[in-house]
PAPAZA-501403 format. One record per residue (C-alpha): residue number from 1; x, y, z. Coordinates in steps of 0.1 Angstrom, whole numbers, plus 2048, in hexadecimal, padded with zeros to 3 digits. Layout:
% residues N
{NUM; {X; Y; Z}}
...
This chain:
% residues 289
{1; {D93; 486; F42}}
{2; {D94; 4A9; F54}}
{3; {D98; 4CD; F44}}
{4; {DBE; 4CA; F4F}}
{5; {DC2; 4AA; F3F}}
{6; {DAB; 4B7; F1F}}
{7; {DC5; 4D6; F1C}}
{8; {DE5; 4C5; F21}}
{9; {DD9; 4AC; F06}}
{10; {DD5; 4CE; EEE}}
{11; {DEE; 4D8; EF7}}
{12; {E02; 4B8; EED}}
{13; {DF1; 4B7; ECD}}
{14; {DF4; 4D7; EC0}}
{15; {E1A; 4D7; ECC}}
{16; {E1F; 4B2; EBA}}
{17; {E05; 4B1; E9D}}
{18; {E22; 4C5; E84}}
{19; {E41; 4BF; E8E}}
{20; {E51; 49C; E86}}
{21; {E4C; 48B; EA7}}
{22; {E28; 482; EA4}}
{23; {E0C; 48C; EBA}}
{24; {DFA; 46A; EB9}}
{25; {E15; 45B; ECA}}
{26; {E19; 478; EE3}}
{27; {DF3; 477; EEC}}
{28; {DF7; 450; EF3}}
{29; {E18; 451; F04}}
{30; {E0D; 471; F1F}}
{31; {DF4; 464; F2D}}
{32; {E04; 441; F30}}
{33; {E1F; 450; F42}}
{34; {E0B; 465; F58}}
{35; {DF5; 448; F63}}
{36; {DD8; 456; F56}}
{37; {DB9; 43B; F5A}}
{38; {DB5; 436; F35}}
{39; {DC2; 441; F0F}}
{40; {DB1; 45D; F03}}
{41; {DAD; 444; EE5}}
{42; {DAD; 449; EBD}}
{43; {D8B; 45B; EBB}}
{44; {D96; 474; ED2}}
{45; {DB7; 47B; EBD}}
{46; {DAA; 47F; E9D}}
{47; {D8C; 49A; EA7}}
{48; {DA6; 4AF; EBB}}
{49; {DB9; 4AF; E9B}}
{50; {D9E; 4C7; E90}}
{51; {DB0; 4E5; EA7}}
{52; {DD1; 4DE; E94}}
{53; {DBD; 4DD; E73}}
{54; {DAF; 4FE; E76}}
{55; {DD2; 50C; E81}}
{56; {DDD; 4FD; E67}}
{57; {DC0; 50E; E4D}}
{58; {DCA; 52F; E5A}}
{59; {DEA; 530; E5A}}
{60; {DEF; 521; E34}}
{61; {DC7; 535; E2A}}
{62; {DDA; 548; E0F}}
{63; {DE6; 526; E00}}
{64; {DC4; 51A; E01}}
{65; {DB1; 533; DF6}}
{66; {DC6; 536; DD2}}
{67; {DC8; 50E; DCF}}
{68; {D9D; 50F; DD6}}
{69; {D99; 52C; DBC}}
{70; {DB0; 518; DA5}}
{71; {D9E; 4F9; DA8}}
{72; {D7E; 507; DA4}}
{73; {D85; 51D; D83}}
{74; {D9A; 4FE; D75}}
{75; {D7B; 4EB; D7B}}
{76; {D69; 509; D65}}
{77; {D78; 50B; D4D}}
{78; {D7C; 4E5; D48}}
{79; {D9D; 4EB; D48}}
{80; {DAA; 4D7; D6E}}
{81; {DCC; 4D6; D71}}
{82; {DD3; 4F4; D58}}
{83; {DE0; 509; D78}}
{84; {DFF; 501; D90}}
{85; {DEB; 506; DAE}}
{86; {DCC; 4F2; D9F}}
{87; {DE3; 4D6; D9A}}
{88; {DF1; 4DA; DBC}}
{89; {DCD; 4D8; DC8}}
{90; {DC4; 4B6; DB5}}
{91; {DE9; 4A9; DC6}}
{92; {DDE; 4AD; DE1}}
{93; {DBC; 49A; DDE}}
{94; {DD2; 485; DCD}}
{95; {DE5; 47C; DE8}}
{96; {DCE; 47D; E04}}
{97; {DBD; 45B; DF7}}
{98; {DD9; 441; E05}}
{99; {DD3; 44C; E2A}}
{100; {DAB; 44A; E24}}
{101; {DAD; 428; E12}}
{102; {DC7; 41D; E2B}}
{103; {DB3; 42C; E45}}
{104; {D91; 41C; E43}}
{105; {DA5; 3FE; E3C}}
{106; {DB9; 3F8; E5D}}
{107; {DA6; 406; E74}}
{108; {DA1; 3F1; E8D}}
{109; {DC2; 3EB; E8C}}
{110; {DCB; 40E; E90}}
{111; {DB2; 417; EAC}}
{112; {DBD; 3F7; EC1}}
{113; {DD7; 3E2; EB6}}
{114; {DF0; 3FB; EA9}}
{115; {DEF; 412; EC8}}
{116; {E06; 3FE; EDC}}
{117; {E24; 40E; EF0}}
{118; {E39; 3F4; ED7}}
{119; {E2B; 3FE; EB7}}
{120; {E30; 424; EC4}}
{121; {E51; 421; ED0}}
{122; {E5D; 409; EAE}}
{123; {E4C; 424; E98}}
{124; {E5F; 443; EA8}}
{125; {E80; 433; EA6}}
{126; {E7B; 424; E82}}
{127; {E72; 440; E76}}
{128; {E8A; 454; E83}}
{129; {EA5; 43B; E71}}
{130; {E92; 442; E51}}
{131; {E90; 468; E4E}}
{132; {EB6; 469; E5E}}
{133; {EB7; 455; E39}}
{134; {EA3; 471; E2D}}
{135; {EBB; 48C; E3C}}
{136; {ED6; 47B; E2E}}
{137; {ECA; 477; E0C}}
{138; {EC5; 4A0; E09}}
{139; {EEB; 4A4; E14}}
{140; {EF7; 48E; DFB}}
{141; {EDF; 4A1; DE2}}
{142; {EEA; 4C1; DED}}
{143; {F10; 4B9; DEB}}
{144; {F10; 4AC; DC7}}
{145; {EFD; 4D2; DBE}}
{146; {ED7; 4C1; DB7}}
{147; {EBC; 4DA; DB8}}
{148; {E9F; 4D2; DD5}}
{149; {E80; 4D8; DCE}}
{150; {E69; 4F3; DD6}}
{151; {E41; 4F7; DD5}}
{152; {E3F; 502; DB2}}
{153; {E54; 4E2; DA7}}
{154; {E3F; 4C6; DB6}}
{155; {E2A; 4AC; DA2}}
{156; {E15; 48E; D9E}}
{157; {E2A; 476; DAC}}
{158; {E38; 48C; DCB}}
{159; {E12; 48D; DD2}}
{160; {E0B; 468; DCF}}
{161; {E2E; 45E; DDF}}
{162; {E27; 47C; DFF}}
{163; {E04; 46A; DFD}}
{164; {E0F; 447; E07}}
{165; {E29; 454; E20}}
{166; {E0D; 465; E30}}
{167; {DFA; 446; E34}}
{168; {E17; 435; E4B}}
{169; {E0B; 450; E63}}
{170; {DEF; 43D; E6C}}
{171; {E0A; 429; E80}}
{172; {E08; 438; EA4}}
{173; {E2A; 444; EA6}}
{174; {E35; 44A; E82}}
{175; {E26; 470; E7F}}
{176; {E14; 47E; E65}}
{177; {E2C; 49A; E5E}}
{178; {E4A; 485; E62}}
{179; {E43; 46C; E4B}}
{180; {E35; 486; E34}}
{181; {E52; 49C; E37}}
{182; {E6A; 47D; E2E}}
{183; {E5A; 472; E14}}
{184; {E5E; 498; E02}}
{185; {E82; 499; E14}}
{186; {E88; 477; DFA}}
{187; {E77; 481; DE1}}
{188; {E8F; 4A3; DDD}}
{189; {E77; 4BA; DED}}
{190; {E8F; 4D9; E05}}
{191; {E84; 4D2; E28}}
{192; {E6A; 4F0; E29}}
{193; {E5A; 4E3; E09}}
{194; {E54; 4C0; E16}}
{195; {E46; 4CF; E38}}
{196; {E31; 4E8; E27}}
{197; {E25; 4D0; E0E}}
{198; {E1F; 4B7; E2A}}
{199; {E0B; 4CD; E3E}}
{200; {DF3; 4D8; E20}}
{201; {DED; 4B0; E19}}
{202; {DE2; 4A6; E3C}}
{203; {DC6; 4BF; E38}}
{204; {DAD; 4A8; E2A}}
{205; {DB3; 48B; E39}}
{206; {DB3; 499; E5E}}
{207; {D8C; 4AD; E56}}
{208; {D84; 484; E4A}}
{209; {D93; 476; E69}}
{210; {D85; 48B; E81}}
{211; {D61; 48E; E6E}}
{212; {D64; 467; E6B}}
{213; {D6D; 464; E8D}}
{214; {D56; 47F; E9F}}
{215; {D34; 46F; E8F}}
{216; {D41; 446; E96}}
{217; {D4D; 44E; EBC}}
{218; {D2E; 46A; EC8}}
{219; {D23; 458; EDE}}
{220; {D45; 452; EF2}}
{221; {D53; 473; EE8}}
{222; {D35; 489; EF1}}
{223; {D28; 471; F0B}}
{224; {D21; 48F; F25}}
{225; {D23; 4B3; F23}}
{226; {D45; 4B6; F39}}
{227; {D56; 49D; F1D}}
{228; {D49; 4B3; F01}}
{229; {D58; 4CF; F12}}
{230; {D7A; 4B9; F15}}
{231; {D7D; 4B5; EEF}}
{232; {D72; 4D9; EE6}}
{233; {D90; 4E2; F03}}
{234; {DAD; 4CD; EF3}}
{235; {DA2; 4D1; ECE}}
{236; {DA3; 4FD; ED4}}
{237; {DC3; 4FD; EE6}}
{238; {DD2; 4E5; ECB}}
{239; {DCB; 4FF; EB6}}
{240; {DDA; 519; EC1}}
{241; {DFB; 508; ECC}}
{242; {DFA; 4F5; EA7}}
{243; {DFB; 518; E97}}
{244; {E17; 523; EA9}}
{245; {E29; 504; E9D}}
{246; {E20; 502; E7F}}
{247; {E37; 528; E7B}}
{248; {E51; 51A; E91}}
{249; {E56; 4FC; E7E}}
{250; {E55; 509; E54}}
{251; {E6E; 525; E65}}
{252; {E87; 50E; E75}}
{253; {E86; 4F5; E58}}
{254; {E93; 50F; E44}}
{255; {EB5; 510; E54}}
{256; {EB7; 4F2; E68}}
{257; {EBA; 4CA; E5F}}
{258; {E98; 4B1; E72}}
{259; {EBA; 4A3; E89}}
{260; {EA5; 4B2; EA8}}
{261; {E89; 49E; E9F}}
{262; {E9D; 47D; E98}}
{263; {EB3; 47C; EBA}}
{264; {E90; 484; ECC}}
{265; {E7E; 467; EBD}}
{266; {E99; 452; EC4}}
{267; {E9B; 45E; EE8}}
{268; {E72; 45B; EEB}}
{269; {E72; 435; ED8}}
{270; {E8F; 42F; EF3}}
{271; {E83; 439; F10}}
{272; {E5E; 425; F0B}}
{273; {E71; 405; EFE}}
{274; {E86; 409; F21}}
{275; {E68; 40E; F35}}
{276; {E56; 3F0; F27}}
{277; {E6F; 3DB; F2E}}
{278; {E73; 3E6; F50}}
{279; {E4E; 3DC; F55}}
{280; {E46; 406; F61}}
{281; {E2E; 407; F43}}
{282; {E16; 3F4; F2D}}
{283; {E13; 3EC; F0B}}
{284; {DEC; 3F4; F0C}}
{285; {DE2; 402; F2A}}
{286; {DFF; 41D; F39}}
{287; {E0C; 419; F5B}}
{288; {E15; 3F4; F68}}
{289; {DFB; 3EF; F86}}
């Protein structure tokens, strides 16, 4: 790729990584409909993700800094789960082991297989039926006068049940914080608990992915100087725009219901499922020759 191509692919990713819509599917679908020559490809994907990681580490550093401390002095004083935000800490180890186990597991699957224009397009409507479900399921909640929860009320099992949602992420298509963000919306989480709590749990597992990633692909990713360049590009400017998100999205989820999100996945899961069919794309390659 060129440094245009490198930026818009930042840009994608640190506009995608947080909100519902998944930027796996965004970084496959662009360059398909651009007729770029090839897909930037899994490996490039997950080490980008380290720009919306460090947004991400910055903007919640507060949260992380008291959940380390409290960790580290539960782990002191022999005492590891004695504190709210060292349990909160061990959740979210806790839940970060599905996606790794799931991970290692499929991926071949994941990296070829599962990054078809079908899979993408099935994945962003289905899942836009299921946290529409989701939606619905807080209403109904919210009309009989049952409490959501918050931060301080989340446990064990929100952090094992968040943890397997997360792992349908690795689905091209599904979206880490969209599956995450449903799985706290049914589990009685208010909508900027579940994306908050979301955000926080992909932390791990994205440094994995894109350490895992970076070290198995080197010698494709940093194959020349100009390519190393490329990744450094897109992974920087998907940090900044990530960050930006990342405030846009806790703030709006505050007042506002995920609909957006849903009629846009079923617009995007439409729209490839039409061009398909018309022959104008691809299942694995982009543009029909």
């Amino acid at each position: 790729m060129d440094f245009i191509q490198a930026v818009l692919l930042g840009i994608i990713q640190g506009f995608t990584e947080f909100l519902p819509i998944s930027s796996t599917a965004h970084l496959r679908v662009v360059p398909a409909l651009l007729g770029w020559e090839r897909d930037p490809g899994a490996a490039f994907t997950a080490v980008i993700q380290w720009g919306t990681l460090l947004a991400a580490l910055i903007y919640f550093r507060s949260d992380i800094l008291r959940i380390t401390i409290a960790v580290l002095d539960g782990l002191r004083t022999r005492d590891p789960w004695g504190h709210p935000d060292a349990r909160m800490g061990w959740m979210i180890a806790l839940g970060t082991v599905p996606i790794v186990v799931c991970g290692l597991a499929f991926k071949k699957a994941i990296k070829e297989d599962l990054r078809s224009l079908y899979v993408i397009a099935a994945a962003a409507i289905g899942l836009a039926i299921v946290l529409l479900s989701a939606e619905l399921w807080v209403r109904r909640r919210q009309q009989k006068g049952q409490p959501l929860k918050g931060m301080s009320d989340l446990g064990w099992w929100d952090a094992v049940a968040t943890g397997l949602a997360q792992a349908v992420a690795l689905i091209p298509g599904a979206s880490r914080s969209g599956v995450t963000i449903t799985g706290g919306l049914f589990l009685g989480m208010d909508r900027a608990t579940a994306a908050r709590f979301s955000f926080l749990m992909s932390l791990p597992s994205v440094f994995a992915a894109g350490v895992y990633e970076l070290y198995d692909e080197r010698h494709t990713l940093l194959a020349s100087q100009a390519d190393a360049l490329n990744l450094a590009t897109a992974t920087v400017v998907s940090g900044l725009v990530g960050y930006a998100t990342i405030a846009f999205l806790l703030s709006f989820l505050k007042s506002h219901t995920t609909l957006v999100f849903i009629l846009y996945r079923v617009l995007l899961g439409g729209l490839l499922l039409a061009l398909l069919w018309q022959g104008v794309l691809q299942p694995g390659t982009g543009l029909a020759e």
